[in-house]
DRENBAKOL-711187 format. One record per residue: residue number from 0; residue in three letters; chain; x negated, y negated, z negated of N, C-alpha, C in turn. Coordinates in steps of 0.001 Angstrom, whole numbers. Layout:
N
PT     i    aa   ch       nc1       nc2       nc3      cac1      cac2      cac3       cc1       cc2       cc3
PT   NUM   ALA    A         X         Y         Z         X         Y         Z         X         Y         Z
...
END
This chain:
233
PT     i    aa   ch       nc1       nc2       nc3      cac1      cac2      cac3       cc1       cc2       cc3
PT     0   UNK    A    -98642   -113131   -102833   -100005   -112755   -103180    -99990   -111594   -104164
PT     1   UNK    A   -100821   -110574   -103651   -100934   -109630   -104869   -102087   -109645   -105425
PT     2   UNK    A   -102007   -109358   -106757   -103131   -108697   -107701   -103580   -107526   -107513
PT     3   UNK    A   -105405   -107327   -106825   -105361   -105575   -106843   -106823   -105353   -107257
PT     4   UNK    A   -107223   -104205   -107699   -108761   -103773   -107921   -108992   -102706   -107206
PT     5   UNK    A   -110231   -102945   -106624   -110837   -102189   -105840   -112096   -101617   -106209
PT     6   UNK    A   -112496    -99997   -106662   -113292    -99965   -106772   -114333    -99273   -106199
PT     7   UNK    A   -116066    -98774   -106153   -116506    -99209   -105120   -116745   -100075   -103996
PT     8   UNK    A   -116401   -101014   -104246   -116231   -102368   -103614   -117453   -102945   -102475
PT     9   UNK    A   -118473   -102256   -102774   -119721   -102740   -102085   -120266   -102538   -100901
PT    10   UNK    A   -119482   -101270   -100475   -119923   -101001    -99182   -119083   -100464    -98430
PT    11   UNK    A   -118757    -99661    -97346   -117974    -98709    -96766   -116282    -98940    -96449
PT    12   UNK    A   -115950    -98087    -97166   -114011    -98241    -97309   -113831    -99444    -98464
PT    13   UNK    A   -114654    -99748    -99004   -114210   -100263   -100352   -114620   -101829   -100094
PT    14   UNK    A   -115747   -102186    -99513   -115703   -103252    -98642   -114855   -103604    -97802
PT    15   UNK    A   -114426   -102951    -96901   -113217   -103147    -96230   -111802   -103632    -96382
PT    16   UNK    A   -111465   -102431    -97884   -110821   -103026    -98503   -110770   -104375    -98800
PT    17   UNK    A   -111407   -105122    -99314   -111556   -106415   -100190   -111728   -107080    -99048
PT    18   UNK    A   -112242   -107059    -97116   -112223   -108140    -96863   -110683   -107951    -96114
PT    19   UNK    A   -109770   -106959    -95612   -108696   -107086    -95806   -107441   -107992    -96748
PT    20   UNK    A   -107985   -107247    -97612   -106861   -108244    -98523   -106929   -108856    -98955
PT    21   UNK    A   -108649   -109654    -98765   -108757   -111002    -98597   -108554   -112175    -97526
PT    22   UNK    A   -108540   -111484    -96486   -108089   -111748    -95414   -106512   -112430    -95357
PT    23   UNK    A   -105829   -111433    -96046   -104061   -111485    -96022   -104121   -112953    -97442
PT    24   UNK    A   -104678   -112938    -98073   -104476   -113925    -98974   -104616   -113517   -100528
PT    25   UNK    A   -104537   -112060   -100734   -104323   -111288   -101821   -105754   -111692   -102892
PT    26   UNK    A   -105296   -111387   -104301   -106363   -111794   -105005   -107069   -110757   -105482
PT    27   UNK    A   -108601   -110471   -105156   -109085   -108838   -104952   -109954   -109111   -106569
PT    28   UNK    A   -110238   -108020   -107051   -110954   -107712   -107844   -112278   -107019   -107482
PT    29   UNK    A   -112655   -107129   -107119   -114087   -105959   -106216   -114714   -105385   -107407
PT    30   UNK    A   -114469   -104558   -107750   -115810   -103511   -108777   -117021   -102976   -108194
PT    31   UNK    A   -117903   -103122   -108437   -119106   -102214   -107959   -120139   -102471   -109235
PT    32   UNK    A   -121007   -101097   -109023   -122056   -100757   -110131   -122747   -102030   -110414
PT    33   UNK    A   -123492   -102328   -109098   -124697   -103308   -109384   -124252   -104733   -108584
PT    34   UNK    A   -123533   -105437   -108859   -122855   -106393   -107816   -124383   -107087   -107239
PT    35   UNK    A   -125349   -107519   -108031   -126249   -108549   -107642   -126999   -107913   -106147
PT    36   UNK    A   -127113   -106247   -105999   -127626   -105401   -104963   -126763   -105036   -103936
PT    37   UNK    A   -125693   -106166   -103821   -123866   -105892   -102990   -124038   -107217   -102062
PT    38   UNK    A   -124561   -107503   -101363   -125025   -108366   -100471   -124170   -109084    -99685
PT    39   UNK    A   -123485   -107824    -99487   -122274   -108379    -98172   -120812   -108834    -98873
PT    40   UNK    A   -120849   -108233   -100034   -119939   -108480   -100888   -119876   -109391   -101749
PT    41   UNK    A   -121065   -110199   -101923   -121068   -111693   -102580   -120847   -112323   -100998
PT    42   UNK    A   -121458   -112073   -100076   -121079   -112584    -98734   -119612   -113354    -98908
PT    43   UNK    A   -118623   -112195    -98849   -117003   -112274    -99211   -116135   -113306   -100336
PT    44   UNK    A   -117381   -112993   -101047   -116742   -113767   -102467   -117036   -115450   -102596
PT    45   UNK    A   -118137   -115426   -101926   -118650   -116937   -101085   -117849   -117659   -100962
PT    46   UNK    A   -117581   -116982    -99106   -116468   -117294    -98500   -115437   -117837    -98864
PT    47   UNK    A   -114425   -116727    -99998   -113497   -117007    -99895   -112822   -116903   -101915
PT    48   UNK    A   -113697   -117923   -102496   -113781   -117336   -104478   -112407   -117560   -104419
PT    49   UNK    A   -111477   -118218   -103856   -110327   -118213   -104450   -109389   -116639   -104706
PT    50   UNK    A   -110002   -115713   -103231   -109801   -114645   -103400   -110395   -113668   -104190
PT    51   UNK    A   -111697   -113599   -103468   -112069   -112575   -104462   -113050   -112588   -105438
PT    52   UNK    A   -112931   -111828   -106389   -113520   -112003   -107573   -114455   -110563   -107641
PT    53   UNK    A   -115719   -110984   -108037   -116669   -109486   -108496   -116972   -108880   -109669
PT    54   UNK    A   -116534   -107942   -110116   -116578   -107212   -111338   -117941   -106626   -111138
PT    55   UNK    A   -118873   -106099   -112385   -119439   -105401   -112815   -118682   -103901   -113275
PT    56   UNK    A   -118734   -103104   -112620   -118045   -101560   -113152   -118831   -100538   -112663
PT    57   UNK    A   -119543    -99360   -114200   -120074    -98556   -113708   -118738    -97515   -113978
PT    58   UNK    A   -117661    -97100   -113018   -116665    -96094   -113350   -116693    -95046   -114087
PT    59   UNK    A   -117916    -94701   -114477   -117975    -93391   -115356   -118138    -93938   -116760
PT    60   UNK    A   -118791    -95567   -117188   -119118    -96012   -118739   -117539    -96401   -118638
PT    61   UNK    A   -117126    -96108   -119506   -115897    -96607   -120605   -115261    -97678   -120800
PT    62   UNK    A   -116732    -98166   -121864   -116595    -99508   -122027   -116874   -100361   -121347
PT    63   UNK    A   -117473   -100349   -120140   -117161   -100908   -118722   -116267   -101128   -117884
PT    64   UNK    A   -115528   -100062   -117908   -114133   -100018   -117527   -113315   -101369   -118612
PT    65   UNK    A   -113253   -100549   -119724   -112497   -101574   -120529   -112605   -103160   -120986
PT    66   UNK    A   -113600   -103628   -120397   -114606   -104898   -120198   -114428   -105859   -118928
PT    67   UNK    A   -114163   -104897   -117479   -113072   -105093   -116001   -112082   -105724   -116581
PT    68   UNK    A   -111637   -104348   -117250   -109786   -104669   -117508   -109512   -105724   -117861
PT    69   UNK    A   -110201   -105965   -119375   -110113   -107179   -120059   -110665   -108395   -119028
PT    70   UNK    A   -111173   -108578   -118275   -111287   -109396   -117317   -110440   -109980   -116347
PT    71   UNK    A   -109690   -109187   -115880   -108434   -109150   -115193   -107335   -109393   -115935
PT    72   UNK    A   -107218   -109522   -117352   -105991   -109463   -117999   -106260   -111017   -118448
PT    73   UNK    A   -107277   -111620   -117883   -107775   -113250   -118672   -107357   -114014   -117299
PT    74   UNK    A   -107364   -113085   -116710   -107246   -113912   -115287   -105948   -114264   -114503
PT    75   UNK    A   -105252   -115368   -114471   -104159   -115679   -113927   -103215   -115122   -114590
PT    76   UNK    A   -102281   -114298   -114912   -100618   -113895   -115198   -101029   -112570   -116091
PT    77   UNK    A   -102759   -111700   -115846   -103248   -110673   -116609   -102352   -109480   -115651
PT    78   UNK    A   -101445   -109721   -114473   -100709   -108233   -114474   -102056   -107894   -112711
PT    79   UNK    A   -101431   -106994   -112804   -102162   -106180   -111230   -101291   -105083   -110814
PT    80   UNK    A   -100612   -105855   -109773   -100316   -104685   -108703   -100438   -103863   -107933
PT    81   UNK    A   -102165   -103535   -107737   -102323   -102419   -107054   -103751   -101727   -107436
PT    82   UNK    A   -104022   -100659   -107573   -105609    -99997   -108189   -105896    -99464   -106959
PT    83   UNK    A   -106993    -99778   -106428   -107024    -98587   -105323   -108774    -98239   -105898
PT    84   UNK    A   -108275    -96770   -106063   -109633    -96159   -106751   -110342    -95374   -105825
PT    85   UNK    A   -111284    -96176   -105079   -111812    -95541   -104382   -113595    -95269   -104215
PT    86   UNK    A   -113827    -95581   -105742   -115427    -95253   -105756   -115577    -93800   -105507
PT    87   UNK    A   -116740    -93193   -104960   -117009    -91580   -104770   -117912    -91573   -104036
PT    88   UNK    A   -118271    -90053   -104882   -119928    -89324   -104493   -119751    -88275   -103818
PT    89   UNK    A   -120597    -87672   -102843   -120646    -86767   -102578   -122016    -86290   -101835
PT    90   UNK    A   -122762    -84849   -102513   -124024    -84814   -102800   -124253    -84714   -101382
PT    91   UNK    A   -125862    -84562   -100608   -125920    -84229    -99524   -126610    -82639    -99365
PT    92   UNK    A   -126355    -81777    -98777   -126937    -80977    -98536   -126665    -79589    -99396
PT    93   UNK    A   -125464    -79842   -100140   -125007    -78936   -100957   -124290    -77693   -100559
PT    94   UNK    A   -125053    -76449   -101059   -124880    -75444   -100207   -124485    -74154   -102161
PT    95   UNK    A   -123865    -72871   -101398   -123736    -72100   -102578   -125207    -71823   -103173
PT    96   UNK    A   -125908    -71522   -102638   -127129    -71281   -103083   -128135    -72357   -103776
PT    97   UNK    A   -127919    -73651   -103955   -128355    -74861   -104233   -127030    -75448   -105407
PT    98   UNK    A   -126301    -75115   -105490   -125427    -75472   -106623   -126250    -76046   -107899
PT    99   UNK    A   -125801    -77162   -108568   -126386    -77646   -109695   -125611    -77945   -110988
PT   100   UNK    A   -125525    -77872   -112245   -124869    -77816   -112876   -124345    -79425   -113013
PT   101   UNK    A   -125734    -80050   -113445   -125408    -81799   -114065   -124928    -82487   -112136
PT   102   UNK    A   -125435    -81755   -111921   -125166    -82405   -109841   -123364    -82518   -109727
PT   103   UNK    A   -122964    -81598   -110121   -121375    -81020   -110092   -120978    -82050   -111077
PT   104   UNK    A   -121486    -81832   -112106   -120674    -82840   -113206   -120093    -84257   -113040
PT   105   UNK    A   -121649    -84632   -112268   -121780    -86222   -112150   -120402    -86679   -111068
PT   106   UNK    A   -120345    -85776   -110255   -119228    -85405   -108517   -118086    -85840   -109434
PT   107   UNK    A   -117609    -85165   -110446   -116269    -85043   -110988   -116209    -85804   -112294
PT   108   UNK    A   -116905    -86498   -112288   -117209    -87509   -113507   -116717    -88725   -112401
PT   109   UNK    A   -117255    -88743   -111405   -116894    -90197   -110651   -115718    -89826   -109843
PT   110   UNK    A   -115464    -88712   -109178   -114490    -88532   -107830   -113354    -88411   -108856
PT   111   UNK    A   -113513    -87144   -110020   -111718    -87055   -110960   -111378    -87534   -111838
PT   112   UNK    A   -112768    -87554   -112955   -112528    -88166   -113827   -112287    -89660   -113861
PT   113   UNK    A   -112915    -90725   -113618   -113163    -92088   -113572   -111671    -92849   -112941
PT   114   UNK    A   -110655    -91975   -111909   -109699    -92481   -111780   -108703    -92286   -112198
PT   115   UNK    A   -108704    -91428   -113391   -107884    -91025   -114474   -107711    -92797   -115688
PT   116   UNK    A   -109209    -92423   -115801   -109610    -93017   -117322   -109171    -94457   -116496
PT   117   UNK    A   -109292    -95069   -115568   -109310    -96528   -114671   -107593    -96526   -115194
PT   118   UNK    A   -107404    -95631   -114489   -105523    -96001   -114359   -104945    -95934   -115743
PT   119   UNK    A   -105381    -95359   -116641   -105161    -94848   -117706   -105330    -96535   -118490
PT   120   UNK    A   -106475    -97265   -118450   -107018    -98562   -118873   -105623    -99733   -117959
PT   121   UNK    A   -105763    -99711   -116784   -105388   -100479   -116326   -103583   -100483   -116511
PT   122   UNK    A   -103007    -98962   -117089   -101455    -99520   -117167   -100610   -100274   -117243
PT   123   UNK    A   -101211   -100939   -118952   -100071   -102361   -119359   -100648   -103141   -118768
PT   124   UNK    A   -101665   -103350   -116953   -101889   -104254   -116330   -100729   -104016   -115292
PT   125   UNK    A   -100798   -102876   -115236    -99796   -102113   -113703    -98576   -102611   -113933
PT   126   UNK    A    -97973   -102070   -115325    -96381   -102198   -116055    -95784   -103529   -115981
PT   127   UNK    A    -96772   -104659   -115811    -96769   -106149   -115758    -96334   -106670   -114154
PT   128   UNK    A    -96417   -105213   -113017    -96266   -105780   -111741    -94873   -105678   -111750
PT   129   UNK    A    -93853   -106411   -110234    -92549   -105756   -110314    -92819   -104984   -109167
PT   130   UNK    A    -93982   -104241   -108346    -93960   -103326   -107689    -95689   -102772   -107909
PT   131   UNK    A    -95895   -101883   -108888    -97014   -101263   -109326    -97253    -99969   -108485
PT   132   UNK    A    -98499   -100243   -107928    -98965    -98609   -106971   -100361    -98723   -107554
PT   133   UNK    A   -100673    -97208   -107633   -101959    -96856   -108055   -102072    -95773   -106598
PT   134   UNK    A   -103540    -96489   -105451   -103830    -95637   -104812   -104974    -94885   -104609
PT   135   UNK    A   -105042    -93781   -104984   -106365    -92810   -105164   -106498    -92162   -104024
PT   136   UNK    A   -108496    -92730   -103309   -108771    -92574   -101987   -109094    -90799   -102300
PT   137   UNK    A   -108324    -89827   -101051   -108752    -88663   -101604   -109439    -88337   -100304
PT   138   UNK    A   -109400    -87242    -99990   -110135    -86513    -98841   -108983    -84572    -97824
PT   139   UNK    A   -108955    -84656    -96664   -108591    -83976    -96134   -109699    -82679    -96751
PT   140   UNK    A   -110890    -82958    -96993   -111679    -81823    -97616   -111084    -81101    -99124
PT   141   UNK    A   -110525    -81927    -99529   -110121    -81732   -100899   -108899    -80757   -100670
PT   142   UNK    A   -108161    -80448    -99570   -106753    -79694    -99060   -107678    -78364    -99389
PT   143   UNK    A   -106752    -77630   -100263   -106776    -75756   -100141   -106715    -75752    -98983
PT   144   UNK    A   -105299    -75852    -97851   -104633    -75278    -96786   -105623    -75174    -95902
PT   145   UNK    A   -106469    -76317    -95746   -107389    -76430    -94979   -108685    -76106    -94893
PT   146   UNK    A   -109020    -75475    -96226   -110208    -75277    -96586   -110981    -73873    -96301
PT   147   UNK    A   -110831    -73536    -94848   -112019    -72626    -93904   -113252    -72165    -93762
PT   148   UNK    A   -113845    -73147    -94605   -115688    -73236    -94269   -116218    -73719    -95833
PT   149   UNK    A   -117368    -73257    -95615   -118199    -73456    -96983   -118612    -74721    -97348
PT   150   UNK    A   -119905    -74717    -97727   -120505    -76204    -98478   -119579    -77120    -98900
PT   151   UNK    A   -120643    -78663    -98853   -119607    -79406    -99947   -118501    -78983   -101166
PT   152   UNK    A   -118990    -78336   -101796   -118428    -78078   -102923   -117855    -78524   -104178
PT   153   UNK    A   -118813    -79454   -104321   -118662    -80462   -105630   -117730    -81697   -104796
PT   154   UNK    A   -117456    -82240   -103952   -116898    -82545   -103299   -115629    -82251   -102876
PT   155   UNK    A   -115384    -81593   -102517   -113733    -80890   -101947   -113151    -80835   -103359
PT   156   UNK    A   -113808    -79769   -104335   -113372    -79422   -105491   -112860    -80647   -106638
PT   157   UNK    A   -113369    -81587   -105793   -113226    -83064   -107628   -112368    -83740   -106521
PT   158   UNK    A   -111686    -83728   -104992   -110806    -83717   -104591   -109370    -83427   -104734
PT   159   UNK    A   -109742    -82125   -104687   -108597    -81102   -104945   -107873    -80847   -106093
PT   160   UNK    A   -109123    -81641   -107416   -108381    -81662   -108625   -107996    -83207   -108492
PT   161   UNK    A   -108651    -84108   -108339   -107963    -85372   -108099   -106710    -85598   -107452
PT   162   UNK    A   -106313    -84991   -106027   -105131    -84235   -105796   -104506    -83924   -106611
PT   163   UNK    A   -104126    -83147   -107604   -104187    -82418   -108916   -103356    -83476   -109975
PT   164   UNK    A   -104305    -84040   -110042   -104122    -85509   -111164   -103299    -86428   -110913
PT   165   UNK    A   -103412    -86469   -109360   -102233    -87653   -108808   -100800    -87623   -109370
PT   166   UNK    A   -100835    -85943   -109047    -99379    -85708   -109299    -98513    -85750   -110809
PT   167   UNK    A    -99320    -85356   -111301    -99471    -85137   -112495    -99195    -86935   -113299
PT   168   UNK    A   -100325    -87701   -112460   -100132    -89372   -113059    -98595    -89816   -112503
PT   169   UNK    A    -98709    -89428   -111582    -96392    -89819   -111375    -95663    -89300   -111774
PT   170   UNK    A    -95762    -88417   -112223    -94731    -87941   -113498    -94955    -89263   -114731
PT   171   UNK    A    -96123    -88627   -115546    -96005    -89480   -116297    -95728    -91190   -116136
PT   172   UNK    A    -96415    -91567   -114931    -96435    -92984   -114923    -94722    -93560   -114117
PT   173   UNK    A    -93910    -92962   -113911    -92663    -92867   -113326    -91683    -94052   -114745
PT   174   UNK    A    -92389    -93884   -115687    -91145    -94533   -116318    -91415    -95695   -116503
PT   175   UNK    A    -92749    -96203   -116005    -93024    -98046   -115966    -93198    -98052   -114458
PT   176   UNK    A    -92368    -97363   -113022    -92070    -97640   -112361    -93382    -97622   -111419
PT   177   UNK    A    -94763    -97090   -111624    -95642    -97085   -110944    -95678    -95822   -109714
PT   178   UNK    A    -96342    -96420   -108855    -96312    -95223   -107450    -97355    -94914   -107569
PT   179   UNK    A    -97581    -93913   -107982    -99382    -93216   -107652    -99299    -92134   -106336
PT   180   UNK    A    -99858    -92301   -105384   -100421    -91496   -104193   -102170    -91473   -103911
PT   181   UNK    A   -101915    -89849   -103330   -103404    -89576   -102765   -103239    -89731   -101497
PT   182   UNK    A   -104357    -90322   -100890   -104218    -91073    -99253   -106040    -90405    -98799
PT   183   UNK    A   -106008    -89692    -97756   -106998    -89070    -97029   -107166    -90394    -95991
PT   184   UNK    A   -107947    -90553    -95792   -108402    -92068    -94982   -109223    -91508    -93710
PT   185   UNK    A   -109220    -90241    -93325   -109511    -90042    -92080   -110988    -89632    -92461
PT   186   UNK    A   -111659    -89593    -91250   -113088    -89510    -90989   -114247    -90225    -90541
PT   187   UNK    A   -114050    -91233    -91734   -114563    -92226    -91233   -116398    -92603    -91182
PT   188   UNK    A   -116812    -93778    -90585   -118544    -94118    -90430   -118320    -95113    -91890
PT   189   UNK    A   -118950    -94163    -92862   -120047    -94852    -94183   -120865    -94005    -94260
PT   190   UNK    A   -121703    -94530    -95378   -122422    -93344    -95632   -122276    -91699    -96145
PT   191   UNK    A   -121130    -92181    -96581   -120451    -90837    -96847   -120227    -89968    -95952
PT   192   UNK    A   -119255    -90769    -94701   -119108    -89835    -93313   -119878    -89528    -92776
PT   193   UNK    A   -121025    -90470    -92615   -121837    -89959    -91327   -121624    -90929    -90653
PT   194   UNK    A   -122783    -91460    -89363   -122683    -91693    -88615   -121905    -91259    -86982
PT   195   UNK    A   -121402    -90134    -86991   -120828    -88751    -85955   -119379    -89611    -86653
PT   196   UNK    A   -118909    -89624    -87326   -117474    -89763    -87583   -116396    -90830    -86914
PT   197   UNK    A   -115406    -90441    -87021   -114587    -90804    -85281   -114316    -91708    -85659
PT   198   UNK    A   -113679    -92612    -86879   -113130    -94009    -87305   -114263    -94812    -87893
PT   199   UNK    A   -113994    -96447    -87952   -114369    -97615    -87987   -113959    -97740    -88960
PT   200   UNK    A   -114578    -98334    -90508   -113805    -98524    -91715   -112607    -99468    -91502
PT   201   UNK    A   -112999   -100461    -90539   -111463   -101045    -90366   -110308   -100753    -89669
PT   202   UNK    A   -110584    -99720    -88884   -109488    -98245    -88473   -108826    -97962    -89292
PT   203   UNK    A   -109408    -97487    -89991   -109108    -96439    -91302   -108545    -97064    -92654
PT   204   UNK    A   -109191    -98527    -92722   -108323    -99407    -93839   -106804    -99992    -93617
PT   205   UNK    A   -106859   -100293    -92087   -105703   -100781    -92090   -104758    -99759    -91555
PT   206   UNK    A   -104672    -98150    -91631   -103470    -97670    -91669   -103525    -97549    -92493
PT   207   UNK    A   -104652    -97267    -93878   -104078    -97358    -95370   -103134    -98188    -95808
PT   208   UNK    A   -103851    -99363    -95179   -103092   -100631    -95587   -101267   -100622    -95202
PT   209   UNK    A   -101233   -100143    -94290    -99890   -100453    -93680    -98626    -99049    -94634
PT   210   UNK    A    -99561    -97587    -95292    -98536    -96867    -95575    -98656    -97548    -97347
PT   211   UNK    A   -100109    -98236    -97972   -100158    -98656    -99089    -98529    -99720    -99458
PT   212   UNK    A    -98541   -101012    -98242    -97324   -101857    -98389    -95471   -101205    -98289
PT   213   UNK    A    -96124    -99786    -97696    -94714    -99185    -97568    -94418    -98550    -98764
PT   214   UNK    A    -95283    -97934    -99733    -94995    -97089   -100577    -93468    -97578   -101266
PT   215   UNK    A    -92873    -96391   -101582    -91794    -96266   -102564    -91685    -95431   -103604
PT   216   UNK    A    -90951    -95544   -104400    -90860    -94631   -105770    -90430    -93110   -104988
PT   217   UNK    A    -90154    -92688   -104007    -90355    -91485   -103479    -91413    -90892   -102765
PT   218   UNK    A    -92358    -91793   -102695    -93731    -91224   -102786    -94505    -91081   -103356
PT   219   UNK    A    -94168    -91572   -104875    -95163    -91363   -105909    -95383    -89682   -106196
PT   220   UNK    A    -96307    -89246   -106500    -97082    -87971   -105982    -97527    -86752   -105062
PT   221   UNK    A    -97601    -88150   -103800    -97415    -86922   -102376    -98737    -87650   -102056
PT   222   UNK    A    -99164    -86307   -101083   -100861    -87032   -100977   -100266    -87229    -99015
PT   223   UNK    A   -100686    -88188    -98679   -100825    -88781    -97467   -101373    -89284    -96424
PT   224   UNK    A   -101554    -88785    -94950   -102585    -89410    -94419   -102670    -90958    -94166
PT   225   UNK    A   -104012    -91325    -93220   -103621    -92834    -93236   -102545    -93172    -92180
PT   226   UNK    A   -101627    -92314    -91803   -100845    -92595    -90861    -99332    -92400    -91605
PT   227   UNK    A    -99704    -91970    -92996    -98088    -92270    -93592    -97646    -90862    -93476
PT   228   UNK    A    -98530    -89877    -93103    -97495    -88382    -92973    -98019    -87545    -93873
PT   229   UNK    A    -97319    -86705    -94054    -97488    -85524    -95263    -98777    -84556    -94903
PT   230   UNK    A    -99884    -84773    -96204   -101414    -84369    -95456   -100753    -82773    -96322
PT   231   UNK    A   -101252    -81429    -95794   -100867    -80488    -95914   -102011    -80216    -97689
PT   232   UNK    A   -101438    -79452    -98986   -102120    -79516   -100202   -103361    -78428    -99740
END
């Protein structure tokens, strides 16, 4: 059984998440803003309380974060083996000419910042696993190499630095043995994708799932698709 937190938890990929690895037996942490307005996600927790458990987390307050943590550290053994940070915004309709200052902020307050400050909180939870991965959901939009066409801006960009950060967190986090990877999860149907988009969140979770159980200390700072291959920076 593993220990993991999931955040965004309420709908989309992040739902998925939690009924996955609740599914397998794993003991989930579900974060989301407003749990009582998470419907399908007390649904889950119903089901199955031995698994999963629902946090209150607004990822951008602090002391919210640090209030999770301390929650998880009361709970059973206090360690957690896996973060998968996958709360994120992305505006609609955002064009160069429509650019907003506090609009941008808020993008990279939740998409770069918030999974910094999470992993950053959650360490001496991580350091406590004997196989610690921190996985940060990124985006094929967030790739320079790939980046052809306009809009979405605030978006790609709090990607691309999250990208950025990953690498940067495996260096440092390398000496308490943690794997941090960025994982592009395809194109998937939430609200985020769109309805047009070619994968099923449970498509798309469970090849996460399958390169998440493979990770090794030689993948800590390579960003990856959900198929386990090298997504181009």
């Amino acid at each position: 059984m593993q220990r993991i937190l999931v955040t965004g938890a309420n709908r989309g990929l992040g739902l998925e998440f939690v009924r996955a690895f609740a599914a397998r037996g794993d003991r989930v942490f579900a974060a989301c803003r407003r749990p009582r307005a998470a419907t399908d996600l007390a649904g889950l927790a119903r089901e199955a309380p031995e698994a999963v458990r629902v946090l209150a987390l607004d990822v951008t307050d602090e002391r919210a974060i640090e209030a999770a943590v301390a929650a998880i550290a009361s709970d059973g053994d206090g360690s957690l083996d896996l973060l998968v940070n996958n709360a994120g915004l992305s505006p609609r309709g955002e064009e160069f000419d429509n650019l907003d200052r506090e609009r941008m902020r808020s993008v990279f307050d939740v998409n770069t910042i918030a999974p910094m400050i999470l992993a950053r909180c959650c360490r001496p939870l991580l350091a406590r696993s004997r196989r610690p991965r921190i996985a940060n959901i990124s985006s094929s939009m967030g790739s320079l190499a790939k980046k052809d066409y306009g809009r979405h801006y605030s978006y790609s960009a709090s990607k691309a630095a999250l990208n950025m950060l990953t690498r940067a967190a495996a260096c440092d986090l390398a000496e308490d043995g943690i794997v941090v990877t960025a994982l592009h999860p395809g194109w998937v149907r939430t609200d985020l994708g769109g309805p047009k988009a070619a994968l099923a969140p449970a498509d798309s979770v469970a090849g996460m799932l399958r390169v998440i159980d493979g990770l090794s200390a030689e993948d800590s700072g390579a960003f990856l698709t959900r198929e386990g291959e090298a997504h181009p920076w």
